[in-house]
C-alpha positions, 0 to 999 in steps of 0.5 A, a space after each residue: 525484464 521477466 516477471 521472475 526477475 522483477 519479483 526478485 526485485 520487489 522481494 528485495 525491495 520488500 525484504 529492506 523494508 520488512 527488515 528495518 522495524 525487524 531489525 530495530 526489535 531485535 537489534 535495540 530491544 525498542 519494543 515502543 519504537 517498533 509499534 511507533 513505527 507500525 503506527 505511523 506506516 498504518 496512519 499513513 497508508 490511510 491517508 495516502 489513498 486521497 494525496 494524488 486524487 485518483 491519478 495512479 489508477 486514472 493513468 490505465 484507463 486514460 492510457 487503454 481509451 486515448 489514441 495519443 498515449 505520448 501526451 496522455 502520459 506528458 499530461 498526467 505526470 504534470 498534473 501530478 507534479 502540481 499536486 505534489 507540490 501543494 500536499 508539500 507545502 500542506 505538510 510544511 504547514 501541519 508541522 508548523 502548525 504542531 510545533 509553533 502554533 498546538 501540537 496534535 500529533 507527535 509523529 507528524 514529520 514522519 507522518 508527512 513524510 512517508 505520506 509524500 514518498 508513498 505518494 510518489 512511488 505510487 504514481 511513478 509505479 503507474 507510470 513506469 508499468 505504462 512504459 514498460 519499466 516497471 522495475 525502476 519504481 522499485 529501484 527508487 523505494 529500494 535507494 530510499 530504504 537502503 539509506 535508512 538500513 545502512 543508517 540503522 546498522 551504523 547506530 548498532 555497531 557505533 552502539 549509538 541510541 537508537 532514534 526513531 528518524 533513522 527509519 525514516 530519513 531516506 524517505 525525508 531526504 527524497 520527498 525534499 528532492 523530488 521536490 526541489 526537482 519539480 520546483 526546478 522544472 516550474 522554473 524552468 518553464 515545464 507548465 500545463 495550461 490550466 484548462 488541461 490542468 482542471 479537466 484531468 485532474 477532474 476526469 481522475 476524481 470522477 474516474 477514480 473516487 470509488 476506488 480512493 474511499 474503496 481502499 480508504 476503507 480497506 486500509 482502515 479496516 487492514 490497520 484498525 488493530 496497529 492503529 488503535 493497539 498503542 491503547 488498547 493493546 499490551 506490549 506483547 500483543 502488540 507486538 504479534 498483531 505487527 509481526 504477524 501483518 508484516 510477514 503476511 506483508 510478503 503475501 501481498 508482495 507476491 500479490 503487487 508484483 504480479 499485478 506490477 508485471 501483468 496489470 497492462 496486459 490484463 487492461 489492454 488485452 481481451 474482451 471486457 468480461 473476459 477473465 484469461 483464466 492462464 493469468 489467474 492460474 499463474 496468479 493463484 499458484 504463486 500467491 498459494 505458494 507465498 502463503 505456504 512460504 509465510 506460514 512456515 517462516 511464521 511458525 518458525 520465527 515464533 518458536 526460535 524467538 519464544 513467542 507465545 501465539 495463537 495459531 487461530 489469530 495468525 490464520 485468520 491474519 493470513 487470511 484476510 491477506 490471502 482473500 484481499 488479495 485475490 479480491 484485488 485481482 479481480 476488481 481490476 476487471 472492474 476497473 477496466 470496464 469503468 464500473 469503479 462504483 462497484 469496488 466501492 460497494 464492496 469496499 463498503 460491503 467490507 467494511 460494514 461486516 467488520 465493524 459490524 463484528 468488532 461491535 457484536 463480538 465479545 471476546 479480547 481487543 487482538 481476537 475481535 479484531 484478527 476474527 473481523 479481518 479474517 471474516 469481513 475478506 472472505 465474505 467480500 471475496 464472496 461477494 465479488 465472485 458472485 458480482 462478476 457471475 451476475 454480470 456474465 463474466 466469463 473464463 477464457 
């Protein structure tokens, strides 16, 4: 599959889910519902980075320095599978916990269950780029998705009230699935001896607990305003923080889809510090581009709807998308070489800036936060250049 065509299928798979809580807002009026759903995508997406202990990113770097790439592979998908199967029954217990024993989190059942389907697709995408199938991740997101859509439109024309686990039911039902499917394999006497067991899952957190709190931190920094603006902000503000983060969503698209399409190529080719500057070119061009594409619908969108924005607030959006995302590119350099530690550092860099601004800024809840986001990506971006010029990296 060419790399045109894989993003086509990213962009549909994107477009599906970009669509449902678009389709909930204007389809129903449930403007409550709508920044539900963002709330939860957000809690999750904090969450999800510490659920498979560091595996997905493990897979190349395992992959790129093993001979036996066959049993590489065999031994990583067991891990996961095992652990797959304690966060299901981990997440069984919270929501028993919060119906029978104290409630502390309304949304745990969606919560749980994004956070399981999250957790698998991640993996599988590793696994499928590996064997050069990277396509048929998408379709499983695509399936889950697409059950919940038409689900969606079916209340609209049945004109049925609107509920909020129509969103989510394709992700409860394949969580079940997949893990009525690895309980089936255990019984079936699909096992890993537990030596192998320790030593990979062992070998994945030393490799990858820089990346896992390095994203954690991103993620956190990345929904802090979805998260918190159920107080702090007002429906409408509310609402233009969501839309705005989940068109600039499509930016990262572009991004994910040509990482999806050249991550192998990019760890298994070339010397260490050697940057192929073509591949960062092509990169680059179609990110620009994606941002130009964001920034029309997003004007648009706004003016067709009636929607009072600040035009500053949406830059400084789409700028932080922008900046995070040629950030991630070059931090898999990093990766190849092992020295993981130092996205974690920028990570904490990140971080460190925006909580800095959110605290010494004295302006509007949305300005301080779209300002901090914006600001705290092209200082770390910033940073990261000047890290891969001081450690002789070099354009080829």
């Amino acid at each position: 599959m060419s790399l045109l065509s894989f993003m086509a299928l990213s962009y549909l798979d994107k477009a599906v889910i970009f669509l449902m809580p678009l389709a909930v807002l204007s389809f129903f009026d449930e403007q409550l519902i709508y920044i539900q759903i963002e709330y939860i995508y957000s809690v999750v997406a904090v969450i999800v980075p510490f659920l498979d202990m560091g595996l997905s990113g493990y897979f190349f770097y395992l992959y790129r320095n093993k001979s036996h790439g066959k049993e590489v592979i065999q031994g990583l998908i067991m891990t996961f599978q095992y652990i797959y199967f304690i966060i299901f029954l981990l997440g069984v217990l919270a929501i028993a916990i919060h119906y029978y024993i104290f409630p502390f989190e309304d949304y745990i059942i969606f919560i749980v269950s994004r956070s399981l389907f999250i957790s698998v697709f991640t993996f599988l995408t590793s696994y499928y780029r590996i064997t050069d199938n990277p396509h048929k991740a998408l379709l499983i997101t695509l399936t889950s998705n697409l059950v919940s859509l038409c689900l969606l439109i079916f209340f609209y024309f049945g004109h049925l009230k609107f509920e909020l686990w129509v969103i989510f039911i394709g992700q409860i039902l394949f969580s079940i699935m997949y893990f009525v499917r690895v309980l089936w394999k255990s019984l079936m006497g699909f096992k890993i001896r537990l030596n192998v067991l320790i030593e990979t899952i062992k070998g994945s957190v030393v490799f990858s607990w820089p990346t896992i709190f390095q994203v954690f931190i991103i993620m956190y920094v990345a929904n802090y305003g979805k998260i918190n603006g159920i107080e702090n902000l007002e429906g409408q503000d509310g609402i233009f923080l969501s839309l705005t983060q989940r068109f600039s969503m499509l930016i990262t698209l572009t991004h994910s889809a040509i990482l999806g399409f050249l991550s192998k190529e990019i760890f298994v080719s070339g010397a260490e510090k050697e940057i192929k500057i073509d591949l960062f070119k092509k990169y680059l061009f179609l990110l620009v581009l994606s941002v130009s594409g964001v920034s029309v619908l997003i004007g648009g969108y706004y003016t067709y709807s009636n929607i009072t924005y600040d035009i500053l607030n949406v830059v400084l959006i789409i700028g932080f998308t922008f900046f995070w995302s040629i950030s991630s590119y070059l931090e898999l350099y990093y990766s190849r070489e092992g020295k993981n530690i130092i996205k974690l550092y920028l990570a904490i860099f990140n971080g460190m800036i925006f909580i800095l601004l959110l605290n010494l800024l004295r302006v509007g809840f949305l300005e301080k936060v779209t300002i901090s986001m914006g600001l705290s990506s092209f200082l770390t971006f910033a940073f990261s250049a000047v890290i891969l010029k001081k450690r002789k990296f070099k354009l080829v």
